[in-house]
C-alpha positions as CSV (number, residue, x, y, z in Angstrom):
1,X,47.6,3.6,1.8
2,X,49.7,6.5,0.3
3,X,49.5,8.1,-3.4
4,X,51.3,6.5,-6.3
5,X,54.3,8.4,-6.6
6,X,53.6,9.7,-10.3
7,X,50.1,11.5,-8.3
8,X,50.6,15.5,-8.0
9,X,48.2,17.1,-4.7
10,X,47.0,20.7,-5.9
11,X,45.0,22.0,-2.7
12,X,42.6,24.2,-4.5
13,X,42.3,26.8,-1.4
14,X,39.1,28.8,-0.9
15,X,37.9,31.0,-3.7
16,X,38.5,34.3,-3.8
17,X,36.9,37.5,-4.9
18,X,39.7,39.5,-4.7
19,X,41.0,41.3,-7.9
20,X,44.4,40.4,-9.0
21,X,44.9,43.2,-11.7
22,X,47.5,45.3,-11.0
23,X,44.8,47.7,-11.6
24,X,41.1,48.1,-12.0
25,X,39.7,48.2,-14.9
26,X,36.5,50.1,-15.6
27,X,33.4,49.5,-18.1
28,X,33.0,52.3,-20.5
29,X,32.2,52.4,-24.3
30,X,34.5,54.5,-26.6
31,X,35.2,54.3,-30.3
32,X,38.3,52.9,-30.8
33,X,40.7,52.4,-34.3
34,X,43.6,49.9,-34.1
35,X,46.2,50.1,-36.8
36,X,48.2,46.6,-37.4
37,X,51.9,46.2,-38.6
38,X,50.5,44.8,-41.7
39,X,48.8,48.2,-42.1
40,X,44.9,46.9,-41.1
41,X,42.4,49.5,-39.6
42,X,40.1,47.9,-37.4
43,X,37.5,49.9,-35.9
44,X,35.1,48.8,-32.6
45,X,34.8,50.0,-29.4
46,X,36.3,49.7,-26.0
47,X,34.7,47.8,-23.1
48,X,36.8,48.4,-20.3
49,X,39.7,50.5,-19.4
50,X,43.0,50.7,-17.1
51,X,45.6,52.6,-16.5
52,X,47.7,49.5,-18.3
53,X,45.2,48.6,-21.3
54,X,41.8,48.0,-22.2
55,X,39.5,45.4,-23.8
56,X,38.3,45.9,-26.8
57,X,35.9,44.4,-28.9
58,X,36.3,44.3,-33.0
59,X,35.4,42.2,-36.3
60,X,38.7,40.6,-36.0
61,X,40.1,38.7,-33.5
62,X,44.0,39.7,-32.6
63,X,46.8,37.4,-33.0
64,X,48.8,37.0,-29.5
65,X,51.8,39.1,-28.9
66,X,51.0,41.6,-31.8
67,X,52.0,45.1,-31.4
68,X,49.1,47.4,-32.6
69,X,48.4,51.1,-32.6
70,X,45.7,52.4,-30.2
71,X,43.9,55.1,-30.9
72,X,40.7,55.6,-28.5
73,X,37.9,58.7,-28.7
74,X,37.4,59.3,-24.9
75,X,34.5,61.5,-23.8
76,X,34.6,62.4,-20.4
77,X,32.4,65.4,-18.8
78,X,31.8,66.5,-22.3
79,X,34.9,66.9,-23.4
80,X,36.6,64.5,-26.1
81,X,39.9,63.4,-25.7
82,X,42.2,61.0,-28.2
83,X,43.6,58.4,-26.2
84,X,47.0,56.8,-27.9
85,X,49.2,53.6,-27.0
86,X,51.3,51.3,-28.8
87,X,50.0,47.9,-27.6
88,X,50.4,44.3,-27.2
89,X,47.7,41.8,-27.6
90,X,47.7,39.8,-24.9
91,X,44.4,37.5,-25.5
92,X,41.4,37.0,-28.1
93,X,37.9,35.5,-27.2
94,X,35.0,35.4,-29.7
95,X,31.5,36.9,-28.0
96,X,28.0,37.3,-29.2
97,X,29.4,41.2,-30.1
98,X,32.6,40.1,-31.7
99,X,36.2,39.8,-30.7
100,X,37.2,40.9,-27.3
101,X,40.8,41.8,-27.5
102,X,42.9,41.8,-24.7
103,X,45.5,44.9,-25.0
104,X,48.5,46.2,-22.8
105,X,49.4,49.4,-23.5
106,X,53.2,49.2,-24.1
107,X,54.0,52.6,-25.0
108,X,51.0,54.7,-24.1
109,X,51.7,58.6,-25.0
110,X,51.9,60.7,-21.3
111,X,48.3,62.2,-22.0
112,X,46.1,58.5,-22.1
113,X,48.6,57.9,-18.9
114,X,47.3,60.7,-16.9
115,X,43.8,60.5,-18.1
116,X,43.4,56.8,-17.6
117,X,45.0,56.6,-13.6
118,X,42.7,59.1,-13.0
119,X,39.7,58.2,-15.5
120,X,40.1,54.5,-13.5
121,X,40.1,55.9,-10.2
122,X,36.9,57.7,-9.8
123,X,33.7,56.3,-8.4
C-alpha cells in the first residue's frame, strides 16, 4: 500500500553532535552596554562570544532584525579591552537570568575582530 499523495517522507538521519557555527563560540562573562536606534541603553552581560557575535543576556528582550550598538568590557590576562560592533539581533529567548539575545556583529571595528578570532581560538 503506498502513501497518500498529499504525505511528505522527512528521513530524520542520525543525530549529530557536530557544530554547525561557522564558528565557535566561547562562554565568558563581560559587561556589556547596547545602544538601540530609538536611543535605549541596555546594560547586561555577555555569555558567549565569536568571532561573528555573541549572546547576550539583558532586562529586555530584542526585537528581530534590529541594528544595535555593541559595546563589550573584555578582560583578558588582566588587561581591559572595549569591544565594539554594530549588530543585528538575530533571536530573543526569555531565561531564568533574563533575555538572551542573539547578536551578529555586522560591522564590528578591526580591534573586537582581531581580539575575538583569537580570544575564540584558545583552549
Amino acid at each position: 500500500m503506498s502513501p497518500p499523495k498529499s504525505f511528505v517522507r522527512i528521513d530524520i538521519g542520525k543525530a549529530s553532535t557536530k557544530e554547525k557555527r561557522r564558528s565557535l563560540r566561547k562562554k565568558v562573562a563581560w559587561r556589556v552596554t547596547i545602544r538601540t536606534t530609538d536611543k535605549k541603553v541596555l546594560t547586561g552581560q555577555t555569555e558567549n562570544v565569536s568571532p561573528n557575535g555573541a549572546l547576550v543576556t539583558l532586562n529586555l528582550g530584542l526585537k528581530m532584525g534590529d541594528l544595535v550598538f555593541v559595546e563589550i568590557d573584555a578582560f583578558h590576562h588582566n588587561k581591559k579591552l572595549l569591544l565594539q560592533a554594530i549588530g543585528v539581533v538575530k533571536g530573543t529567548a526569555l531565561t531564568s537570568k533574563g533575555y538572551n539575545n542573539n547578536l551578529f556583529f555586522k560591522t564590528p571595528t578591526e580591534t573586537t575582530t582581531t581580539f575575538l578570532k583569537s580570544y575564540t581560538a584558545e583552549n
